[in-house]
N, C-alpha and C positions, 0 to 999 in steps of 0.2 A: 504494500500500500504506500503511497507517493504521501496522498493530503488528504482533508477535506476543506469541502469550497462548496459554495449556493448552488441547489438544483438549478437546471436549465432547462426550458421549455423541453430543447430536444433530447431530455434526460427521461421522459415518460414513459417509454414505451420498455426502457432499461428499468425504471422502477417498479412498475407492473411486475415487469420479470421478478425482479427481487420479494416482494411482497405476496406473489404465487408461490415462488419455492418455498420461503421462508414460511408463510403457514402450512404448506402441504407436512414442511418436517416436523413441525408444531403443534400444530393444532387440532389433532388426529379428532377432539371433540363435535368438531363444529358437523351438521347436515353437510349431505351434499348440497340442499336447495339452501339450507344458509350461506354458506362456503361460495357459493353462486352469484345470489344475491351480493354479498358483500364486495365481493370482485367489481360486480359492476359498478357499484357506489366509490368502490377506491379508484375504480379505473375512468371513471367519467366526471367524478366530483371532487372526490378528497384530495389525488393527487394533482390534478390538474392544476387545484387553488392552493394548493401548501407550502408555506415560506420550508423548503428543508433542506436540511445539512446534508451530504452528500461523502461518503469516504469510496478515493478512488485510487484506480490503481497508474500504474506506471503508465500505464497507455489514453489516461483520465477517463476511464470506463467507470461507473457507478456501481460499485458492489456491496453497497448498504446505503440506507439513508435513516435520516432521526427528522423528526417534526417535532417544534414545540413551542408552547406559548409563553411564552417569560420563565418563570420556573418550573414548568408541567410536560413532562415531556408527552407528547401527544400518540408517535408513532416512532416505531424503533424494528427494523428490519432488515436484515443481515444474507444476503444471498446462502442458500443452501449450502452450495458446493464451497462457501467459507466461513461458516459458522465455527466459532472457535480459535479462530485466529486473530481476535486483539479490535478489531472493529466494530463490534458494537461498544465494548469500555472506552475504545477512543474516543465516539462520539458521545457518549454519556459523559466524562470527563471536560468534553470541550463543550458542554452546556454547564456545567457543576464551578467554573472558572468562573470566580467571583460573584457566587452566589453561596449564600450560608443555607438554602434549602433547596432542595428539589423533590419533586413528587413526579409519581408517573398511576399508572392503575396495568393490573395484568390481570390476564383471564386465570381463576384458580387450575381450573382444567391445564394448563399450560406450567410444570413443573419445571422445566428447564428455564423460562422468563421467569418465574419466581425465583428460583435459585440465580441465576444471573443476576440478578439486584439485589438479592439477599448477600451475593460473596463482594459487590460494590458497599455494603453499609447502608442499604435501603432494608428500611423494617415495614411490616406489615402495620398501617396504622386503621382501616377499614377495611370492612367488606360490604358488597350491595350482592342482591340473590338474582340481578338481570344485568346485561349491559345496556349499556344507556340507550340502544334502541327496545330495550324490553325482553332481548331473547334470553334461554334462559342458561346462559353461561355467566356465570357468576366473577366479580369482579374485585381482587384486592388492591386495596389503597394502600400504596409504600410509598414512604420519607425518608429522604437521607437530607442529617442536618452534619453541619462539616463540624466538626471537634472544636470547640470552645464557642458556638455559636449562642448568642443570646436567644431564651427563649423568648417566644412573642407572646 
């Protein structure tokens, strides 16, 4: 991996990519008709509009990206075929950079995304019994607050 640097319009079709693999290895929970559904919405709506970070390689191909809104990290997705090799904690880290909180939410269903934030210093502070469109994959809230950080 070279960098990361701002999505680019013509980076969509490379993030799609990344965001199919990455749940197909994931997400083993979801319907097919959910799994469907949701494609279309990331593929026609979410990504299209989303300010995201983007970790690339030597050739500045997109092999993961982060979305997030001040301190919340929104979306976090790691191409398959490089899952485990330092890219997603890079991008977590280069949001975590001068911030004393971050928060993100992960499917329970999804043990390896809670383990990834749990060995970052993210603790489980909530849980809801739907995700925010109502279905019924359930949703933990983790905080990671940085070591001497005032509480609020």
């Amino acid at each position: 991996m070279t960098g990361i640097r701002a999505a680019r319009a013509d980076d969509l079709a490379r993030n799609v990519e990344i965001w199919r693999t990455s749940v197909l290895a994931t997400h083993h929970f979801l319907t097919p008709e959910h799994f469907a559904e949701i494609a279309d919405l990331v593929r026609t709506a979410y990504l299209p509009a989303a300010e995201l970070l983007v970790a690339v390689d030597g050739r500045d191909v997109p092999q993961a990206f982060l979305g997030a809104s001040g301190g919340h990290i929104d979306s976090l997705f790691v191409h398959a075929d490089r899952r485990g090799g330092g890219l997603g904690r890079r991008l977590v880290e280069h949001v975590r950079r001068g911030r004393d909180e971050v928060t993100v939410e992960v499917n329970e269903q999804n043990p390896s995304g809670r383990g990834f934030y749990e060995r970052l210093g993210f603790a489980v502070v909530g849980r809801s019994e739907t995700d925010d469109d109502g279905r019924p994959y359930p949703l933990l809230r983790l905080r990671w607050r940085r070591a001497g950080a005032a509480t609020p």
